[in-house]
C-alpha positions as a printed Julia matrix, in Angstrom:
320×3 Matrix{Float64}:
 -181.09  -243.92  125.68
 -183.19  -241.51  127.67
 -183.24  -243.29  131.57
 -187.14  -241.88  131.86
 -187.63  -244.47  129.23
 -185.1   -247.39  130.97
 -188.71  -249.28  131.74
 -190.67  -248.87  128.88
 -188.07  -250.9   126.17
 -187.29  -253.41  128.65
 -190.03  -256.05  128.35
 -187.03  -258.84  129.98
 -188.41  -260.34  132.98
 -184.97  -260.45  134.58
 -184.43  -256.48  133.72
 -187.88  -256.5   135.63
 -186.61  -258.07  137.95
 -183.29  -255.54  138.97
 -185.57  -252.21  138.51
 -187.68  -253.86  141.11
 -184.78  -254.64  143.49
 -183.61  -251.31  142.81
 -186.56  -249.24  143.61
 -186.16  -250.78  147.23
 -182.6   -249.32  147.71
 -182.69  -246.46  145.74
 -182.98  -244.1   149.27
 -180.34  -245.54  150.87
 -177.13  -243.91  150.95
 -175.6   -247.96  150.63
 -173.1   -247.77  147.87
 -173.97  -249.49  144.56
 -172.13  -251.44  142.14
 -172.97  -252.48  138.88
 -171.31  -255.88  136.83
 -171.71  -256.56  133.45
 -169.57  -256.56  130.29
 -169.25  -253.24  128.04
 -171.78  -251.79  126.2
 -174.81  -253.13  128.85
 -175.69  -249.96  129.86
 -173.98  -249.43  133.73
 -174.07  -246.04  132.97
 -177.63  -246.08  132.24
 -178.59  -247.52  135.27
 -176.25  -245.49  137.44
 -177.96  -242.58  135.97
 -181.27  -244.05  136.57
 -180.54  -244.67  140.44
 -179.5   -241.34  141.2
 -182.6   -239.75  139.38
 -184.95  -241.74  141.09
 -183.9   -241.55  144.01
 -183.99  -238.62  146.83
 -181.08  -237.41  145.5
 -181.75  -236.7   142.67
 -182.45  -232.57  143.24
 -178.1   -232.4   143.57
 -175.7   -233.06  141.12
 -174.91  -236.54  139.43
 -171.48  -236.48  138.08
 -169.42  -239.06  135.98
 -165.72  -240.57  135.14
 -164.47  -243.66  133.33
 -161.2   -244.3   135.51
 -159.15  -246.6   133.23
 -156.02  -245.77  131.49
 -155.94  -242.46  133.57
 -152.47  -242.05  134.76
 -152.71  -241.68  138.89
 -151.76  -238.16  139.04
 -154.2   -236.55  136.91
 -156.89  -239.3   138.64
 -156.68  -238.05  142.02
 -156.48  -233.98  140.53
 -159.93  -235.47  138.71
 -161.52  -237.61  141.66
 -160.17  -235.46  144.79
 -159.14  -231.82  143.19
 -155.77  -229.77  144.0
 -154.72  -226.34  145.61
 -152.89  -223.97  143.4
 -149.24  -224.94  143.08
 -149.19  -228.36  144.07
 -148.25  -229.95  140.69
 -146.59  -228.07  137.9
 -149.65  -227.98  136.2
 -151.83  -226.69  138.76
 -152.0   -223.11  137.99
 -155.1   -222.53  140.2
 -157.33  -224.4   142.99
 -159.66  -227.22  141.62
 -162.41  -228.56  143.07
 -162.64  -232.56  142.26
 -165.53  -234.77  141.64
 -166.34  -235.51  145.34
 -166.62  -231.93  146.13
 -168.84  -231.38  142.73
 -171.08  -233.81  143.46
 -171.5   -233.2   147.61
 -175.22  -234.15  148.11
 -175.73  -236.08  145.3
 -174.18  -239.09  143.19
 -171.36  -239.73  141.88
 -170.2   -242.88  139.37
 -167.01  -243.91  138.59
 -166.92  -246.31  135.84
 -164.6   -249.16  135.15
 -163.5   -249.59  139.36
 -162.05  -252.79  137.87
 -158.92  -250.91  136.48
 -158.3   -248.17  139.13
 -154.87  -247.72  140.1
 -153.91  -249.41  143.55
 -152.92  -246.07  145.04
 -156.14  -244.45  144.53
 -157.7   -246.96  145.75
 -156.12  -246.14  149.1
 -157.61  -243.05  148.28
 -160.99  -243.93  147.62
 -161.23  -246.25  150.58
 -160.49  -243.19  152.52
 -163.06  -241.26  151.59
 -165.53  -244.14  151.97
 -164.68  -244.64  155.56
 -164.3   -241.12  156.94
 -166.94  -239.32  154.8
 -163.8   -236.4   153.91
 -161.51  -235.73  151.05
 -158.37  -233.91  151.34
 -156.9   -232.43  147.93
 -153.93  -232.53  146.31
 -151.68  -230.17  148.37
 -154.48  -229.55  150.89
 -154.25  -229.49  154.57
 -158.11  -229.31  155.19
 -160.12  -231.9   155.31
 -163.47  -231.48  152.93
 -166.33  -233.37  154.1
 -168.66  -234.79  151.19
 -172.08  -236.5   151.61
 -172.67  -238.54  148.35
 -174.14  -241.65  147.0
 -171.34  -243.88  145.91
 -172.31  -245.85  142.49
 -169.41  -247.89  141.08
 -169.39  -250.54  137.53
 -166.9   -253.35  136.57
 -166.74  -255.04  134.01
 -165.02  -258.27  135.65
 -166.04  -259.63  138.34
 -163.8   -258.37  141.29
 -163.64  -261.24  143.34
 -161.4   -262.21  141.32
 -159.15  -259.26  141.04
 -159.13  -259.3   145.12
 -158.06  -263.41  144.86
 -155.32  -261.96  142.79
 -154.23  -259.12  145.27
 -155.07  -256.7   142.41
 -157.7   -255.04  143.97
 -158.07  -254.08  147.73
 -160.17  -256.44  149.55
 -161.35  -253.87  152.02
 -162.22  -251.5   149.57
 -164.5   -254.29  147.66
 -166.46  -255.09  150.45
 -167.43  -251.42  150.99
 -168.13  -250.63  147.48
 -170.34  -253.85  146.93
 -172.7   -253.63  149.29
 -175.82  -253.28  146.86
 -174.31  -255.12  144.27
 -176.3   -255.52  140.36
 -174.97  -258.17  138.13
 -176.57  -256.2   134.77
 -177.48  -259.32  132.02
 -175.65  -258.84  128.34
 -178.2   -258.03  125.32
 -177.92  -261.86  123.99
 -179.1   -262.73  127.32
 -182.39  -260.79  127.14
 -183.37  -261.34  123.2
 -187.02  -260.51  123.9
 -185.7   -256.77  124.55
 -183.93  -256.4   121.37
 -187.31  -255.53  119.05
 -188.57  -252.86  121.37
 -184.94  -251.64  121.41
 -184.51  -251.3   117.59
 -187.53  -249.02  117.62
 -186.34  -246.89  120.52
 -183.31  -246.42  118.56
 -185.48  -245.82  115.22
 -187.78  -242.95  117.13
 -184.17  -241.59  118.42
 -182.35  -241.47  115.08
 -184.72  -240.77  112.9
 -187.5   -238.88  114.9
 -189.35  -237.58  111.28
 -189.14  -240.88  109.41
 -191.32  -244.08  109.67
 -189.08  -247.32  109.34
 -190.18  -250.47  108.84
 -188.2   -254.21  109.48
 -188.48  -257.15  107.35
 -189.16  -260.5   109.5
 -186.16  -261.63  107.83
 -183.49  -258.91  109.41
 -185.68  -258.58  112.63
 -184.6   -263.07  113.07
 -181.15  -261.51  112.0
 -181.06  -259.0   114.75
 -182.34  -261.39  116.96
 -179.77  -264.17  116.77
 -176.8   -262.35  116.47
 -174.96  -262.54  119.63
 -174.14  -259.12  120.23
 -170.3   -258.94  121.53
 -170.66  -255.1   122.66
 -174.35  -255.13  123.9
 -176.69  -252.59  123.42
 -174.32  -249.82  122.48
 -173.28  -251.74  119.47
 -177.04  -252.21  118.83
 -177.33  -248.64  119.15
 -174.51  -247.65  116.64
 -175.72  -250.76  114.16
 -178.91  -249.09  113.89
 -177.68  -245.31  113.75
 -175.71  -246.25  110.6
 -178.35  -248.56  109.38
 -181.38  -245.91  109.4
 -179.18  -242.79  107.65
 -179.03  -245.38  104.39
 -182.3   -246.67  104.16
 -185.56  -244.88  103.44
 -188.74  -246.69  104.82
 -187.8   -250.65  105.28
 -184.77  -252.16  107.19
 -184.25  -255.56  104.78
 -182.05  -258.14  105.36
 -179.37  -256.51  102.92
 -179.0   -254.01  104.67
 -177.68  -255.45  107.78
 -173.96  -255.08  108.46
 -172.15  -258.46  107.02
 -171.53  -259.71  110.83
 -175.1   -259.31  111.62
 -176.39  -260.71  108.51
 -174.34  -264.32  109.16
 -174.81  -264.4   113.29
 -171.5   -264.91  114.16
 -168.28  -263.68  112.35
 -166.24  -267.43  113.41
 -168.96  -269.5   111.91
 -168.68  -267.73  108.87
 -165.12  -268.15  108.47
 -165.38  -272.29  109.33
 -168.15  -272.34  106.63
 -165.25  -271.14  103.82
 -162.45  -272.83  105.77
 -165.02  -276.18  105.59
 -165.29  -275.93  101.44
 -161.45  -276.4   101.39
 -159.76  -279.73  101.39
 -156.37  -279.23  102.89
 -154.04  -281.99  103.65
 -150.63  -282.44  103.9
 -149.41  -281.74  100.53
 -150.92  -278.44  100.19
 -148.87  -275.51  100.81
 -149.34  -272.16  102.51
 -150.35  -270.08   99.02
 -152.38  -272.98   98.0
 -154.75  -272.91  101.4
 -154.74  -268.77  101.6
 -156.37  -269.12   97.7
 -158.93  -271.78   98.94
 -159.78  -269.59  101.77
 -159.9   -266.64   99.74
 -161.6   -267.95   97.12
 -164.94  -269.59   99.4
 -164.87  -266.48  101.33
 -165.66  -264.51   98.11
 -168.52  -266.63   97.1
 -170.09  -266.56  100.85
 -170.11  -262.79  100.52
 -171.63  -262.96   97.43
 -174.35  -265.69   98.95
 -175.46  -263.29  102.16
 -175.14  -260.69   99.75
 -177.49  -262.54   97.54
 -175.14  -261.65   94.45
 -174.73  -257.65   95.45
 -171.44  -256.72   94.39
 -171.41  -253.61   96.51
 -173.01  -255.2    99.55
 -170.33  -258.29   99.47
 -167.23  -256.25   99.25
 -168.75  -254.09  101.72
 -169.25  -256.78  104.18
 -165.71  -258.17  103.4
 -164.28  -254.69  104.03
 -162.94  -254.15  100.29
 -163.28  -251.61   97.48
 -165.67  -252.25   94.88
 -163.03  -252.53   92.16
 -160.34  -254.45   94.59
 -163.44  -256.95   95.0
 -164.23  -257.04   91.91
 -160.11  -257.63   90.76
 -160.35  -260.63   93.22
 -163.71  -262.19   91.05
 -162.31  -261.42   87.83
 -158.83  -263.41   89.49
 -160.95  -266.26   90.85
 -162.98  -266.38   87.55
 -166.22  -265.59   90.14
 -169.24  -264.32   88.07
């Protein structure tokens, strides 16, 4: 997703709503951070922030900081003088340093380490970074943008997170709303994602899979939107039909599914174990075939099976 075009698919009043609040702080050097779950689009915005804003001339640099180990972190976030690790063959510059005059995001604050957080809170209050195996203090001017994906109130509650270091980081804080939570922007989203993908080719929706697209919940957000409809529009050739939509999209949500085929079997107490995995099995067969509307390929698609293990488990269940 192209950030020039961040306010053109976004017809969600409440989207409106944060691009307006951000165009009023976007000058400010007051350090931003972003909440919402994964796949929202933090990155997006973060991105967005820095290029509107008077910044936005310098560099904007980037780094998702969990499961780094600390070490390699800090050599990332702060850089290193020759010789001060094993590793370190030669002087690095880090992040801070890289982007000096500009912006820099660091993704996922909620799973820093504690001991760079020391580190960041450091730089925060004294405007300086001092490398691994420096002496010197390096003084950095940048706009500090930062995204969680808890809330880190919490976190701080829990003494997992530095309480002084949250209050300086959330000073301009953006609680970004999940995709199921703005529905309206999902249609104008599917054919940003259409142009993108498939620049040269004119797609078409049904109604049908465009209600479809619309209900389903959405667990990972726009980028799972995104990678639905990148796999969707390399198999189909002018119209998106229900069909074609991947089996959890087709039935809304995945657990409903599964309590419509645990439903259809009557289990009480003197059924055994092999008895209720065959019931199951069985119903979940024919509901594949149902939303499939009797596509053999489709169903054991959906259901994650070869065509000839699915068919092996008809044949077994005397399905036709």
């Amino acid at each position: 997703m192209n950030t020039t075009n961040l306010t053109l698919i976004s017809k969600n009043q409440q989207m409106r709503e944060i691009l307006n609040q951000i165009s009023k702080v976007v000058d400010s050097d007051s350090s931003v951070l972003l909440i919402g779950e994964t796949g929202v689009g933090k990155e997006i915005f973060a991105e967005y922030i820095h290029k509107i804003s008077n910044r936005s001339l310098n560099a904007f640099v980037k780094i998702g900081l969990a499961a780094m180990p600390s070490e390699l972190l800090a050599s990332e976030l702060f850089g290193h003088e020759k010789g001060s690790f094993t590793s370190a063959a030669g002087e690095k510059k880090g992040l801070f340093e890289i982007a000096n005059g500009g912006s820099i995001f660091l993704d996922d604050i909620d799973d820093v380490p504690f001991e760079i957080q020391t580190k960041l809170l450091r730089v925060l209050e004294s405007k300086e970074i001092m490398r691994i195996g420096g002496t010197n203090p390096i003084p950095v001017d940048v706009r500090l943008i930062t995204a969680s994906k808890v809330d880190l109130k919490e976190l701080v509650s829990r003494g997992i997170f530095r309480a002084d270091l949250f209050y300086r980081i959330n000073v301009v804080p953006f609680q970004i709303p999940s995709l199921r939570e703005r529905r309206d922007d999902i249609p104008p989203l599917i054919e940003h994602f259409l142009k993108m993908f498939q620049p040269n080719k004119k797609i078409e929706i049904t109604n049908e899979a465009m209600k479809a697209f619309v209900n389903y919940p959405w667990p990972g957000n726009v980028r799972e939107l995104k990678n639905v409809i990148n796999r969707i529009s390399l198999f189909v050739s002018g119209k998106i039909n229900f069909d074609d939509l991947p089996f959890e999209v087709q039935n809304e949500n995945p657990i409903e599914f599964l309590l419509k085929a645990c439903n259809k079997c009557y289990v009480d107490g003197n059924m055994k174990f092999d008895q209720i995995v065959k019931c199951l099995e069985h119903n979940l067969l024919k509901e594949a075939l149902k939303v499939s509307s009797g596509n053999q390929s489709n169903a054991a698609k959906n259901l994650g099976l070869s065509l000839s293990t699915f068919r092996d488990k008809l044949k077994k269940y005397n399905i036709v």
